[in-house]
N, C-alpha and C positions, 0 to 999 in steps of 0.2 A: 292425850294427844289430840282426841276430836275437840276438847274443851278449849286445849290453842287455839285450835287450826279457826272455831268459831268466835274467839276472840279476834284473832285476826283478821278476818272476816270483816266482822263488826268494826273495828280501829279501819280498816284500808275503806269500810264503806263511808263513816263519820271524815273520813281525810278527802275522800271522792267530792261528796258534799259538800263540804265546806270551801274545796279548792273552787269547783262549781257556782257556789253562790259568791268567791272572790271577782271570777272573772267576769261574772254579769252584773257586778258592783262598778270593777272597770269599766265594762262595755258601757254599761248605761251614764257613767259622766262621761265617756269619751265622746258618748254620742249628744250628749249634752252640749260637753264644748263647741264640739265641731257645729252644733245648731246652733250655738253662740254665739261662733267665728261667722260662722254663716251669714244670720240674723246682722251683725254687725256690718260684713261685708254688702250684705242688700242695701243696709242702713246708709251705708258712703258712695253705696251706688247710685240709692234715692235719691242722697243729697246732692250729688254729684251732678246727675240728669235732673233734679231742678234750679241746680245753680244754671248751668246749659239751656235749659229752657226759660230762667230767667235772663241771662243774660243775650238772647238771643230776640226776646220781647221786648228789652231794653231797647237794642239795637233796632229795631223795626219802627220801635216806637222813635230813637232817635228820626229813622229815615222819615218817617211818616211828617214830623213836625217839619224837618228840612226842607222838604218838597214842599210842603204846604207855601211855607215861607218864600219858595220859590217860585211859584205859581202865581203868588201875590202878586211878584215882582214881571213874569213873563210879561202882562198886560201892556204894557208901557208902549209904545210905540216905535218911538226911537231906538234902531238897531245899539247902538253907542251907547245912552245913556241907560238903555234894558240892561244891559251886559254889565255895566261899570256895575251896577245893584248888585245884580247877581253875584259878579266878582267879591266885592265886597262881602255878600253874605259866607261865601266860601272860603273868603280867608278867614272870617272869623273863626271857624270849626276849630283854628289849631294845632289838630293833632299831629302834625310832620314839621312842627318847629326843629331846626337844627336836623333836618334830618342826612344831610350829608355826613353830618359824625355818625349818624348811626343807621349807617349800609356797612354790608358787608365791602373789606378795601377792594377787593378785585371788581367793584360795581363804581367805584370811585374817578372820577377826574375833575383837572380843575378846569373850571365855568370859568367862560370867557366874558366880556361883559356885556353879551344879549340881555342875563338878565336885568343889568340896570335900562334897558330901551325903554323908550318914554315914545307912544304913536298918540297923534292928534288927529281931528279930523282937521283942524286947521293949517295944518300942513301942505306943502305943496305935494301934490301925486308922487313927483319920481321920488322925493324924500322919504317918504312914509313909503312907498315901495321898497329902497333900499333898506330901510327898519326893520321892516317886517321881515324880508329874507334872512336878516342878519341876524335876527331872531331865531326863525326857523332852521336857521341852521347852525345854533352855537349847542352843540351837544352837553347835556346835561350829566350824563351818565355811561359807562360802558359795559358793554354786553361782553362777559368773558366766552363766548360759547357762541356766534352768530352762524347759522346755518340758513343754506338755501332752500326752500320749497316749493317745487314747482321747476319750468326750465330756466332758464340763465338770461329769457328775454323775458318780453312784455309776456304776464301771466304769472311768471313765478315770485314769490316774496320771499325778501328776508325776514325772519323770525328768529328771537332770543330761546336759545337751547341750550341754556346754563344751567346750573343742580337746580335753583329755583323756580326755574322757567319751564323746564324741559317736559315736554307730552309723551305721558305714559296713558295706558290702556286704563281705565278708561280717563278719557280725554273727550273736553267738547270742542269744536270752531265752529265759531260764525261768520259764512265769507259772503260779503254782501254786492252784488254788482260784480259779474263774471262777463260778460256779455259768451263770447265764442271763448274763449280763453279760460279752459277747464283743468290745467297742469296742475295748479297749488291744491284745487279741491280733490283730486285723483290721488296727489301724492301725498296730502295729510292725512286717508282714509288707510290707502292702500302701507304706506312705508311706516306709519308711525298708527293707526288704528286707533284714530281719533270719530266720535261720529261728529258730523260736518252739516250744518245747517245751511245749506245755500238760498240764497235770493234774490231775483232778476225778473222781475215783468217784459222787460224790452225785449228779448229773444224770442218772445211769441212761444213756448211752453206751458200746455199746463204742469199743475204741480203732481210730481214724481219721483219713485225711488230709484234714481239710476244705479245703485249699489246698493251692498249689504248695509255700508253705513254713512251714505251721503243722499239726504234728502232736498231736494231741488221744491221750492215753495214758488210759483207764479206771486208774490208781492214784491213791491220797493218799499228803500228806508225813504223815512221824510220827518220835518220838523211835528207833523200834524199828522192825524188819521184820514183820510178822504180817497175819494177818486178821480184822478186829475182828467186834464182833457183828452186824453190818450185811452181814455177806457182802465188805467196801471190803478191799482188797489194799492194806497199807499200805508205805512205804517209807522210808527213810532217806534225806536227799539224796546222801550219797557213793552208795550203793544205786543213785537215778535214774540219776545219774551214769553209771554205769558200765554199765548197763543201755543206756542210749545211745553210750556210746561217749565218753562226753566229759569221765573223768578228768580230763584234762590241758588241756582247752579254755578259754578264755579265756570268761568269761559274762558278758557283757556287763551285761546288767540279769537281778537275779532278783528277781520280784514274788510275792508269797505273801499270801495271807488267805486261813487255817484255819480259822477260828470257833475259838480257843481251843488250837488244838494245838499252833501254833506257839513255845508257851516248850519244850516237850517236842522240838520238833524245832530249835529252836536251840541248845539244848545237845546235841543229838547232832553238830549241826555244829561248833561248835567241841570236842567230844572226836573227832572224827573227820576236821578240819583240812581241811573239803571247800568252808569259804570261800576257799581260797587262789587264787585265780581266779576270784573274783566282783568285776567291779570297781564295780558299784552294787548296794542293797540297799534296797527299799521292800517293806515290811510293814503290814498292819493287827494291833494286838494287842488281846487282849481280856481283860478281867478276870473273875472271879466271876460279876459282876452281868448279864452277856452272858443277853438276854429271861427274865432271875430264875429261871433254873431251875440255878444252881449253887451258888447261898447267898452270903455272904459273903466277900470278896476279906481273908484274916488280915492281919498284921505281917507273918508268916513270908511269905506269899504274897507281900507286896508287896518284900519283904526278896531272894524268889530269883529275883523277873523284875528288879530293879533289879541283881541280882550278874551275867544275862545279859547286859543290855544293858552290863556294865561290860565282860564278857569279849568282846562283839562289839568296844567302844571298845581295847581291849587288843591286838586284831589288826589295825586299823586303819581300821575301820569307825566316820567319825563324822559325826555327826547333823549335817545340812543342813536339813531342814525338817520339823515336827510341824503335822499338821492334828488336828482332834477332829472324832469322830464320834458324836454324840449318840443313839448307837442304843438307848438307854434312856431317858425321858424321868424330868428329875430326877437322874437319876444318872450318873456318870460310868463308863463300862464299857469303852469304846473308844476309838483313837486311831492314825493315820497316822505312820511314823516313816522317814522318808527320809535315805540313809547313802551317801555312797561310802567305797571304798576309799584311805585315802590314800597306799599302796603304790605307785600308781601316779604320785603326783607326787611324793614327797620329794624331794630333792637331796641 
């Protein structure tokens, strides 16, 4: 019976052992695999974040050649003949051929024929005036989702809050030229918690954080960098940009009204390709006639703010809605022009 009981013993200790040295047979390829699977998955993650990082040097390096090209071209003199280059070089790019086939439909309408408008500078004024409006306000596209921000008067803007538009946390804006009139910058911080870049030199302000996430900057935008005669520290938008930190950031909404400066400062934006990450775009723009102390709005004049707004429509910027502002009475001198990006939806 002891002689069993020690066989058995022996047989349950040899079965212990063996079952033993099974499961660390398993464990060890399992752990194998799994540093395989592993190993593989870093593998496509590597490739992954260097395709990302190549295709992202790609891109830089496109902008970097573009600007250059365009910078070549700023020199030129001639407001008109600057611009026609420029234009030119921008439509070369391409890349939003056919692009009303390929927006989403609810972004869709049919263009009226602004776009076929042809402005000269050899035009007569009131003609090339009528052009230009008629331009300005042949709507390109539609905003399925238009919301107010700010109040219901002068201060608050409309903005595109559709699935692709819409400002979620986090959220940037750029609202450039507030003077007293602080609804829109209050209500995109506070209701929707966006952070909010403002900028105004005319209000006599230095620069401050008047909230958790609206920062007030004493600079203006302008075609150029300098200091004007006013003492105002002027700047370029690439310029703010990078002054904050936000090259590369994605801007949600940039809202602007200059009193006049802004045709000067959108042509440094598009020779300087620092809309490429602005995915809305609402401006007030002003003519000549802005409280009669600048004379006369030309042909030529009306000829190189209509070559701007060509070059904004070139990069993919189009017009969703035109409001008028009758800040002249009798005359027409102002006007709201509201644009996304349609970079952001093609197919």
């Amino acid at each position: 019976m002891a002689l069993s009981l020690r066989k058995y013993s022996s047989l349950t200790i040899c079965i212990t052992v063996v079952t033993v040295m099974l499961l660390l047979i398993l464990l060890l390829r399992r752990n194998k695999t799994i540093s395989s699977e592993s190993d593989i998955s870093d593998s496509i993650d590597s490739e992954r974040s260097a395709e990302l990082t190549e295709e992202k040097e790609s891109k830089m390096t496109a902008v970097i050649a573009l600007r250059t090209e365009l910078r070549e071209l700023s020199t030129e003199a001639d407001n008109v003949t600057r611009m026609r280059s420029i234009l030119e070089v921008l439509n070369k790019q391409g890349t939003l051929e056919n692009w009303l086939d390929r927006i989403p439909d609810e972004y869709r309408r049919t263009i009226g024929n602004g776009s076929l408008i042809e402005i000269h500078p050899n035009m007569k004024p009131k003609e090339a005036s009528h052009l230009f409006y008629k331009y300005a306000t042949t709507m390109q596209v539609k905003c399925p989702r238009a919301v107010r921000v700010g109040t219901n008067v002068d201060g608050g803007w409309d903005v595109c809050l559709s699935e692709q538009y819409n400002v979620k946390t986090p959220c940037l804006v750029y609202s450039i030229g507030m003077g007293i009139l602080w609804s829109f910058d209050y209500d995109i911080t506070k209701k929707y918690g966006c952070a909010n870049m403002a900028y105004d030199p005319t209000i006599q302000k230095i620069s401050y954080k008047p909230s958790e996430l609206l920062w007030f900057h004493d600079l203006g935008l302008a075609g150029d960098n300098f200091v004007d005669s006013h003492n105002w520290t002027m700047r370029t938008f690439e310029r703010l940009l990078e002054l904050s930190g936000h090259t590369e950031a994605t801007i949600d909404i940039l809202k602007m009204d200059i009193e006049f400066a802004e045709w000067a400062a959108i042509e440094s934006m598009l020779v300087e390709v620092s809309l490429r990450n602005v995915k809305q775009f609402v401006f007030e723009f002003h003519t000549k006639e802005l409280k009669r102390i600048r004379g006369k709005t030309s042909s030529s004049d009306f000829t190189y703010y209509w070559l701007l707004l060509r070059g904004l429509d070139a990069i993919g910027f189009k017009i969703w809605k035109f409001l008028p502002n009758e800040c002249c009475p009798g005359v027409r001198c102002c006007g709201l022009l509201h644009f996304i990006n349609i970079n952001y939806i093609v197919r």
